[in-house]
C-alpha positions in Angstrom: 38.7 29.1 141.6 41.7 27.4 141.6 44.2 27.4 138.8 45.0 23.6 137.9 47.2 22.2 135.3 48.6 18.9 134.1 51.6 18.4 132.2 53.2 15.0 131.4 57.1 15.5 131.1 57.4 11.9 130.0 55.7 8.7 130.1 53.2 9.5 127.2 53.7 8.1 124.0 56.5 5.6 125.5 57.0 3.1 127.8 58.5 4.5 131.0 60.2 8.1 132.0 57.5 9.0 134.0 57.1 12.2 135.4 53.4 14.0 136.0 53.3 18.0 136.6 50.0 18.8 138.3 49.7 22.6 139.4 47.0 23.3 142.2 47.2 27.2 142.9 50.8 28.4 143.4 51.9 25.1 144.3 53.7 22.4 141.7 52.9 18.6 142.7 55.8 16.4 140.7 53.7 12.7 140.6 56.9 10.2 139.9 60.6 10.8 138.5 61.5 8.0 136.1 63.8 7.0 133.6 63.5 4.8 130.4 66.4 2.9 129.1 67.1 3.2 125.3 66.6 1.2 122.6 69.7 0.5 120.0 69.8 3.8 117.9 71.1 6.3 121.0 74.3 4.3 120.5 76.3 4.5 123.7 73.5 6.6 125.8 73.0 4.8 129.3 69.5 6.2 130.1 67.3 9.0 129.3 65.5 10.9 131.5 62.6 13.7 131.1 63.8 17.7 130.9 63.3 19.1 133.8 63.6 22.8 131.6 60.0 23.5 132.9 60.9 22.9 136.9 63.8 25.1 137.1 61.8 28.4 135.8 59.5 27.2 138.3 61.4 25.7 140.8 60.4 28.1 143.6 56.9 26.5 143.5 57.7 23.0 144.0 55.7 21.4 146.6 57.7 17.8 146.2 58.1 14.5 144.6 55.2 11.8 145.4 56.5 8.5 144.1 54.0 5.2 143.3 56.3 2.5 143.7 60.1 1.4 143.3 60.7 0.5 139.9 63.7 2.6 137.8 60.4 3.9 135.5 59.3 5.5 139.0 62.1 6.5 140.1 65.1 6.2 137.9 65.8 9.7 137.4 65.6 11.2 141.0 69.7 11.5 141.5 69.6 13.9 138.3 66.1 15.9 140.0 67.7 16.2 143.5 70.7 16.8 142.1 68.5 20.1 140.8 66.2 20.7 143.2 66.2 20.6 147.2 62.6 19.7 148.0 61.1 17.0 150.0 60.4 13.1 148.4 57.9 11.7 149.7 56.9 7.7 149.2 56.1 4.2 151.0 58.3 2.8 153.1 60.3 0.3 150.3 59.8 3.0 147.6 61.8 5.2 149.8 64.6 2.5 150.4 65.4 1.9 146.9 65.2 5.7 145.7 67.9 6.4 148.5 69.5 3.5 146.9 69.5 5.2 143.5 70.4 8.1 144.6 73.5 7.6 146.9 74.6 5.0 143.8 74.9 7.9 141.7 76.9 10.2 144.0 75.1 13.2 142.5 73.4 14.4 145.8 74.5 11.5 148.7 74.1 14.3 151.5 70.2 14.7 150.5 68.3 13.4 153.2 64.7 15.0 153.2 62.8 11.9 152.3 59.1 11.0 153.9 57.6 7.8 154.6 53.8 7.4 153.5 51.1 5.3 153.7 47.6 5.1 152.8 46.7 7.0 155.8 49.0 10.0 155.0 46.8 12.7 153.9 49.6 15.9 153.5 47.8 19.6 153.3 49.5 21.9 151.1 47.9 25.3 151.7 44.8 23.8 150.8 45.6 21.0 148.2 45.7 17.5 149.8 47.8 14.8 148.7 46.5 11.5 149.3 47.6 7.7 148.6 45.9 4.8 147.7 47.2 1.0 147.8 47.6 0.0 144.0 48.5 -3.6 142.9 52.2 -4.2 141.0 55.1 -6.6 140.9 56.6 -4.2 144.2 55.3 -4.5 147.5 54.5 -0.8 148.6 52.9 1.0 145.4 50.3 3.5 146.2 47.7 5.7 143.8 48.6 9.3 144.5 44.8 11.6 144.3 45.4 15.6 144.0 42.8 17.2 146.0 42.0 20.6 144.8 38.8 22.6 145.0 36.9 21.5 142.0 37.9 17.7 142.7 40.6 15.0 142.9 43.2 14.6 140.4 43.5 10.7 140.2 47.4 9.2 139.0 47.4 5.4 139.1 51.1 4.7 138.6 51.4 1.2 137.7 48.4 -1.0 138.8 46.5 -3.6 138.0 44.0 -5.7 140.0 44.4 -9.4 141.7 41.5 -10.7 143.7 44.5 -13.6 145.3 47.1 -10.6 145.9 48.1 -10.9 149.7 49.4 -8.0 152.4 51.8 -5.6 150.3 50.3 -6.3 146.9 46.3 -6.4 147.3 44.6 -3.0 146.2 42.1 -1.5 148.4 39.0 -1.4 146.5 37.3 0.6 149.0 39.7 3.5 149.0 39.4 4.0 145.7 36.1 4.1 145.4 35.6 6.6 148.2 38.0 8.8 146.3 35.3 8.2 143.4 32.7 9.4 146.0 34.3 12.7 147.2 34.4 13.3 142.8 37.5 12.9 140.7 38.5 15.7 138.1 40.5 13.6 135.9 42.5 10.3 136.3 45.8 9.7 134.7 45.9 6.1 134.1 48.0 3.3 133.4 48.0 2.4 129.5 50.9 -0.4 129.5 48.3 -3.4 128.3 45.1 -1.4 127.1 45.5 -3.3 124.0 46.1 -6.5 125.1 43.5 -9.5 123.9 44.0 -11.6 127.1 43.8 -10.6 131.0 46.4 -11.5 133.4 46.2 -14.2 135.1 46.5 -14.2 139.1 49.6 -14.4 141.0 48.5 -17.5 142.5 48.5 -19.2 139.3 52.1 -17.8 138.2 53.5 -19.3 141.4 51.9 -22.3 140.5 53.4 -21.8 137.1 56.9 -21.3 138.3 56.9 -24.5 141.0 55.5 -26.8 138.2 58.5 -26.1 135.6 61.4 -26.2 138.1 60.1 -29.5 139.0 60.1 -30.9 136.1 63.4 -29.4 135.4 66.1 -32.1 135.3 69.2 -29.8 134.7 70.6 -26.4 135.9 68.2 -24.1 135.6 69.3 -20.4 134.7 66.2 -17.7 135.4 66.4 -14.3 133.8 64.0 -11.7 135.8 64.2 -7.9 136.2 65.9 -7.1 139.7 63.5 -4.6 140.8 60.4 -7.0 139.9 60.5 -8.6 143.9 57.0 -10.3 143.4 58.3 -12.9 140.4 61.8 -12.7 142.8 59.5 -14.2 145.2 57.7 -16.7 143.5 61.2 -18.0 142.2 63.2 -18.0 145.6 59.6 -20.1 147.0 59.8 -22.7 144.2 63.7 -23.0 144.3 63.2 -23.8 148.3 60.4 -26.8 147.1 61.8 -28.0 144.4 65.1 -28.6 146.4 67.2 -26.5 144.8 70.2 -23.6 146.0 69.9 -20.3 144.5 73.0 -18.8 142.9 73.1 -14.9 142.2 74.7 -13.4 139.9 74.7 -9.3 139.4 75.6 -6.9 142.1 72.1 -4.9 141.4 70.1 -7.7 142.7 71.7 -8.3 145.5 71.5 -4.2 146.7 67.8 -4.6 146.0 67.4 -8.2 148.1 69.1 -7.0 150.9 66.9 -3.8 150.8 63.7 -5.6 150.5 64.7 -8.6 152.6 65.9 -5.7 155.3 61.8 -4.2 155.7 60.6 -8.0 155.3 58.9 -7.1 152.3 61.1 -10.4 150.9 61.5 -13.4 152.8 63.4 -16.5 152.3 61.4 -19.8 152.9 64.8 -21.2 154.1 68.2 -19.5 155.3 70.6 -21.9 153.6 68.6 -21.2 150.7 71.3 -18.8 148.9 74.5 -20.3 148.0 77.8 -18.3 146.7 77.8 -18.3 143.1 81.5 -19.6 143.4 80.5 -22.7 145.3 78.2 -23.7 142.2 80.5 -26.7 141.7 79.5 -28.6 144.5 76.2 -29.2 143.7 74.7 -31.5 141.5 72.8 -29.9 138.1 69.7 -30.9 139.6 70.0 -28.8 142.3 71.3 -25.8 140.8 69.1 -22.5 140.1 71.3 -19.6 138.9 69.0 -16.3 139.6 70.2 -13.8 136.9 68.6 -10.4 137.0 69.3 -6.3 136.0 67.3 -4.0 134.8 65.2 -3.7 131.6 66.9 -5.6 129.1 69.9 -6.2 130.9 69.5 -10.3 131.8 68.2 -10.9 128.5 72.0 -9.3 127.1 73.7 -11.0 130.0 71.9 -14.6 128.9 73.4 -13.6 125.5 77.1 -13.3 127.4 76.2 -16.9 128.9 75.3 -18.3 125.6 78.7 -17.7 124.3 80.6 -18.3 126.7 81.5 -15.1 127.6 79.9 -14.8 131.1 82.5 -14.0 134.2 80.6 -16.7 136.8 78.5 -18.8 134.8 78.2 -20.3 131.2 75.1 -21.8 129.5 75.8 -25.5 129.1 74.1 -28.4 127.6 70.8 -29.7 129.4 70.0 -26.3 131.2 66.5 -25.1 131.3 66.5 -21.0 130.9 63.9 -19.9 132.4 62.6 -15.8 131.6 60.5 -15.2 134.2 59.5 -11.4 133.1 57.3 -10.4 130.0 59.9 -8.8 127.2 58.7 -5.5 125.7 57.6 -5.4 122.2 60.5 -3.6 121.6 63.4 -7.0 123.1 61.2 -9.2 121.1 64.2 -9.1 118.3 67.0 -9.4 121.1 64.8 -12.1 122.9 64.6 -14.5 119.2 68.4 -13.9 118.7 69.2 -15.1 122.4 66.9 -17.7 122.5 68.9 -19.0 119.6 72.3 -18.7 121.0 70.8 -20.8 124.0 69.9 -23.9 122.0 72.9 -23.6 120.0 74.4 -24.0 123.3 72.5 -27.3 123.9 69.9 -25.8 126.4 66.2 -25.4 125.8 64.3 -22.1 127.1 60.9 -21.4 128.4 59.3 -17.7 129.3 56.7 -17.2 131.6 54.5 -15.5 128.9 54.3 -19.3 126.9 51.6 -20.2 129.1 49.9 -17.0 130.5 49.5 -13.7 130.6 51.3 -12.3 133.8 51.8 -8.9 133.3 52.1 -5.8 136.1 50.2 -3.9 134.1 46.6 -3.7 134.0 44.6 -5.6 130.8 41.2 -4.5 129.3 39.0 -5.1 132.1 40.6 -4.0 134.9 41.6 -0.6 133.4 37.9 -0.3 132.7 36.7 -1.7 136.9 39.2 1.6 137.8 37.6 4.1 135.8 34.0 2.8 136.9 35.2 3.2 140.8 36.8 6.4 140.2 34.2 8.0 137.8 36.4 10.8 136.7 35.2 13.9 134.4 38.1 13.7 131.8 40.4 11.2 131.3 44.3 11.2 130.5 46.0 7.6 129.3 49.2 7.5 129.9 52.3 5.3 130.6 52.3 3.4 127.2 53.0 4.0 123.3 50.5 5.8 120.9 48.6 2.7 120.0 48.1 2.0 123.9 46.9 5.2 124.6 44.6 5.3 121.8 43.4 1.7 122.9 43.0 2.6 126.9 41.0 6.1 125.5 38.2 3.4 123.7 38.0 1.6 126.6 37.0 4.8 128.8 35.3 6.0 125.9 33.4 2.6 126.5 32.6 3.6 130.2 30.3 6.3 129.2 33.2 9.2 129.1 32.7 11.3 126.3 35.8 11.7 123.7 35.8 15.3 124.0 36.7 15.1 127.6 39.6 12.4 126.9 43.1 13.6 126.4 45.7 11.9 124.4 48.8 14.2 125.6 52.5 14.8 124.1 55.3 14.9 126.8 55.2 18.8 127.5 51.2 19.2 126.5 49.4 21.5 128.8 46.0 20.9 130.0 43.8 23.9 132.1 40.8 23.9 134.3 39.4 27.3 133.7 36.0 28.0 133.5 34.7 24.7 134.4 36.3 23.2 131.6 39.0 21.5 131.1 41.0 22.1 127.1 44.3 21.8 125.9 46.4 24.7 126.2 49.5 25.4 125.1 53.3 23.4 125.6 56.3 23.4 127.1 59.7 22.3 126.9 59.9 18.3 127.5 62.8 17.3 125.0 64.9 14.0 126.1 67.8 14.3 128.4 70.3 11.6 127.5 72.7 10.2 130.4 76.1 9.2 128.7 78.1 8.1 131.5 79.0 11.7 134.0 77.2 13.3 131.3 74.0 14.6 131.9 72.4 16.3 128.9 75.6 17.3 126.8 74.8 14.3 124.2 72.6 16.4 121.1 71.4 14.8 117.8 74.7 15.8 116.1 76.7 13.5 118.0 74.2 10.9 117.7 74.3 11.2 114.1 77.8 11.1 113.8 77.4 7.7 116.7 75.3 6.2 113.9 77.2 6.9 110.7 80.1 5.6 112.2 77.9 2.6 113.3 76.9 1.8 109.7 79.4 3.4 107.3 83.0 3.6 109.2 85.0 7.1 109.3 87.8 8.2 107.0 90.3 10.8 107.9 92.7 12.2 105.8 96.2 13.7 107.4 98.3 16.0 105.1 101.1 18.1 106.4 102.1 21.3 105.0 104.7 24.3 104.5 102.4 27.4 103.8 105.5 29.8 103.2 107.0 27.8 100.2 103.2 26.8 99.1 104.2 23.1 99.0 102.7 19.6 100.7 105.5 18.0 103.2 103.9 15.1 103.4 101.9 13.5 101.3 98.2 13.0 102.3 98.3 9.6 104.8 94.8 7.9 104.5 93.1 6.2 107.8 89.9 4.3 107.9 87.6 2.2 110.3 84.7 0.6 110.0 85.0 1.8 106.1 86.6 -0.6 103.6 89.2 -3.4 104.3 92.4 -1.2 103.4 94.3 -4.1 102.2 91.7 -5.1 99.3 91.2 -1.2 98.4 94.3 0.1 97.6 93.4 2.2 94.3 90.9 3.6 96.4 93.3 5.0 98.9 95.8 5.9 96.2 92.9 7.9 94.4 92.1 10.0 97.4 95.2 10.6 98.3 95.6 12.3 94.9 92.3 14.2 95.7 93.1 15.6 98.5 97.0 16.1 97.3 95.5 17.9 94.2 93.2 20.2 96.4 95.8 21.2 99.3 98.3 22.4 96.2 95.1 24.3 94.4 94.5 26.0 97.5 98.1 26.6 98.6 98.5 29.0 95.7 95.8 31.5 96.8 96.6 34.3 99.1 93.7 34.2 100.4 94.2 31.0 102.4 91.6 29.7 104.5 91.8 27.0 106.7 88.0 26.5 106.8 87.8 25.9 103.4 90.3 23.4 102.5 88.8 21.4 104.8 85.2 21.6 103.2 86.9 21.2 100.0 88.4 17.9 100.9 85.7 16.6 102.8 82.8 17.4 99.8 85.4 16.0 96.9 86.1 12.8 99.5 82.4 12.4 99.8 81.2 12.8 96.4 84.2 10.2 95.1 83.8 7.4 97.9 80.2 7.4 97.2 80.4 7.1 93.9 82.9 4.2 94.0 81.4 2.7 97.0 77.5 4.1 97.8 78.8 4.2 101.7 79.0 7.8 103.5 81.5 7.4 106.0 82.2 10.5 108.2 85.3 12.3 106.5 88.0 14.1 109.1 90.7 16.2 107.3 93.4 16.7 109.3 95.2 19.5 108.1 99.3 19.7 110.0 101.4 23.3 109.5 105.4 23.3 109.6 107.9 25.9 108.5 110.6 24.1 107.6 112.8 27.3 107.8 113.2 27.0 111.4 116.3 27.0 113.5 117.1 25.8 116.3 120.0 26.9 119.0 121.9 24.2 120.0 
């Protein structure tokens, strides 16, 4: 019998950072290697990605990475794997393209070069556990299902899907596929959670095209459209109805145009007209009406940089009066704040703004029923959500539940949950190590809670250091204590405050001076705890305190 496990290393109980453990004898399949980028309290931290802890005491068993598709949640966090690990990557053919992309962007492993195209054809035997891929439905051309084949069935991951009866070529699921895998029996499916809780379906495709074509028409201004770069199917639909409504296509972000030239390379993006993209320094030539400005990054990133274009503050173009803005991608719950505060900016700025989601629902993740038509195709024995918050996993585990599958044999997982087939059954099992890894810059990991706590006190209540210098030989301050603050209390209107702590820590150095048993150590906790305790009470702010604590021996001589 053989010894199966599954263990999410992220992408439960959050939106992105996926990465799938499933263990089929002495081999270790690694479904997707994603990253999520953070919300506003990891001040400073770039991205996170999952810990790969768990992989490198078992790195010797690692089959390979099989990624879905090619969005940074898939992906994202291969440079920082390879970087670990020399073992194969396997993907479809655009997938491939932009994780090479990723990776030689980071510099971290530019020489790795064992990447595998795959389509749904590719069935890949290792010793005895097949690997095999099924077309899926997203806002990429390219994503594929991945099934597990083991001995007591398949083991189903979805990656991000949902189903469109208009989808053409690159996007359409195949139906059939899937439900042969259904046939031949699956062991458990690890499904897409992202809109389980939604109270509308998507619309089609067809519909959002539609969508798109009738507001640029009617657009009588620039207009300015904020989409994520990696999202080539709305990319698409806006290059399509910028080429009908008569209108030239400005870019502005590097990313995109990395990821166009990619996709536009493996005609998986076309342009309905060659002339269709102008240089974004040539804007001035053409008349408003004409004008469509294609802004894009990813996650939140156009939303910030519509912000930067609001004010005024953009390097190529600036929101002016009479512009349409146009956000062509469904925020997150969690930009809903940064999308209000924008949108305000904008019409302060005399323009008006429309998003996609006014109208429709037009998301790239599956809604109610078509998470519900996957599990009826697939008929799996237990069933893992994933891929979403609590509440969506929750949702999506009532809608299988709905299906006919039993709640006992429905697994709402923590990153680092273990889950074992033994004894034809499948339980919970024990954990491992899945904490965040943060990305800071070149710094991959050495960003803890400490320093984020410190990141966030300074964020809300400034820092105040205090400099003395002393003579410890004649017991006596040099100096007197020199106050410094930030982000504290305007100095200027808090003088007496100053003055006081400088007699604080003045009184304290002298106290401690005139102990023989001087310690360095505590002075400094002296100061600090006294500092705290009076600044609070005067102020009810906690600003990090720094005591700087200088040593001169003012005996000293000098040759000349």
């Amino acid at each position: 019998m053989s010894n199966i496990k599954i263990i999410p290393l992220g992408g439960v109980r959050e939106n992105g950072k996926n990465l799938y453990v499933v263990e089929s004898g002495e081999d270790i399949f690694v479904l997707d290697c994603g990253l999520i980028y953070p919300e506003d309290e990891l001040f400073g931290i770039d991205a996170v990605i999952p810990d790969f802890s768990y992989l490198e005491e078992n790195k010797d068993r690692i089959a390979g990475v099989f990624l879905t598709h090619g969005h940074e949640d898939a992906i994202g966090a291969l440079p920082y794997f390879l970087d670990l690990f020399e073992v194969p990557v396997f993907g479809s053919e655009l997938t491939i393209e932009l994780a090479k992309l990723f990776v030689n962007e980071s510099s971290l492993k530019p020489s790795f070069n064992d990447y595998h195209v795959i389509d749904e054809k590719t069935e890949i035997d290792f010793h005895g556990t097949l690997v095999k891929f099924f077309r899926t439905t997203h806002t990429i051309p390219d994503s594929m299902g991945i099934a597990v084949q083991t001995e007591e069935g398949n083991i189903v991951y979805t990656g991000n899907f949902k189903f469109d009866q208009s989808a053409q070529d690159m996007y359409s699921s195949d139906l059939s596929q899937i439900a042969d895998l259904g046939k031949e029996g699956v062991l458990a499916l690890l499904s897409d959670s992202g809109e389980a809780e939604s109270p509308y379906e998507n619309v089609s495709e067809k519909k959002v095209q539609e969508e798109v074509l009738d507001t640029f028409q009617n657009a009588e201004g620039r207009i300015i459209v904020a989409a994520v770069a990696s999202n080539i199917l709305r990319i698409q639909q806006v290059l399509n109805a910028a080429h009908r409504s008569d209108r030239k296509v400005f870019i502005t972000g590097k990313n995109l145009e990395a990821i166009l030239e990619t996709a536009m390379k493996l005609n998986k993006l076309t342009l309905p007209d060659e002339d269709l993209i102008v240089p974004v320094e040539q804007i001035d030539k053409y008349d408003d009406d004409r004008v469509l400005v294609l802004e894009t990054g990813a996650a939140g990133e156009p939303i910030k940089t519509l912000n930067r274009m609001a004010t005024g503050s953009h390097p190529q173009v600036n929101i002016k009066e009479g512009d349409l803005i146009f956000i062509a991608t469904s925020p997150s719950i969690a930009m809903e704040v940064m999308v209000a505060e924008t949108e305000n900016r904008i019409y302060r700025a005399g323009a008006t703004v429309k998003q996609i989601s006014d109208n429709m629902k037009a998301s790239g993740h599956a809604t109610p029923n078509d998470l519900q038509l996957m599990i009826n195709l697939l008929k799996p024995t237990y069933f893992i959500p994933i891929q979403g918050e609590y509440r969506m996993l929750a949702a999506h585990a009532d809608l299988a539940h709905e299906t006919g599958i039993p709640y006992q044999n429905i697994f709402i997982l923590s990153n680092g949950d273990v889950v074992s087939y033994k004894k034809n059954k499948m339980t919970q099992s024990g954990q491992v190590s899945a904490d965040n890894t943060l990305i800071d810059g070149i710094g991959i990991g050495d960003i803890g809670n400490i320093v984020l706590r410190d990141r966030r006190l300074l964020s809300e209540d400034g820092i105040f250091v205090a400099v003395v210098t002393i003579d410890r030989k004649k017991q006596k301050i040099v100096s007197d204590p020199h106050i410094v603050t930030r982000g504290f209390v305007f100095v200027k209107e808090s003088q007496d405050l100053i003055d006081e702590s400088s007699d604080i820590v003045k009184n304290i150095v002298k106290k401690n001076l005139k102990h023989n048993d001087f310690d360095w150590g505590s002075i400094k906790h002296d100061i600090r705890e006294a500092l705290n305790s009076h600044l609070f009470k005067k102020t009810k702010r906690r600003p990090i305190i720094l005591p700087v604590i200088m040593e001169v021996n003012q005996n000293r001589r000098f040759k000349r």
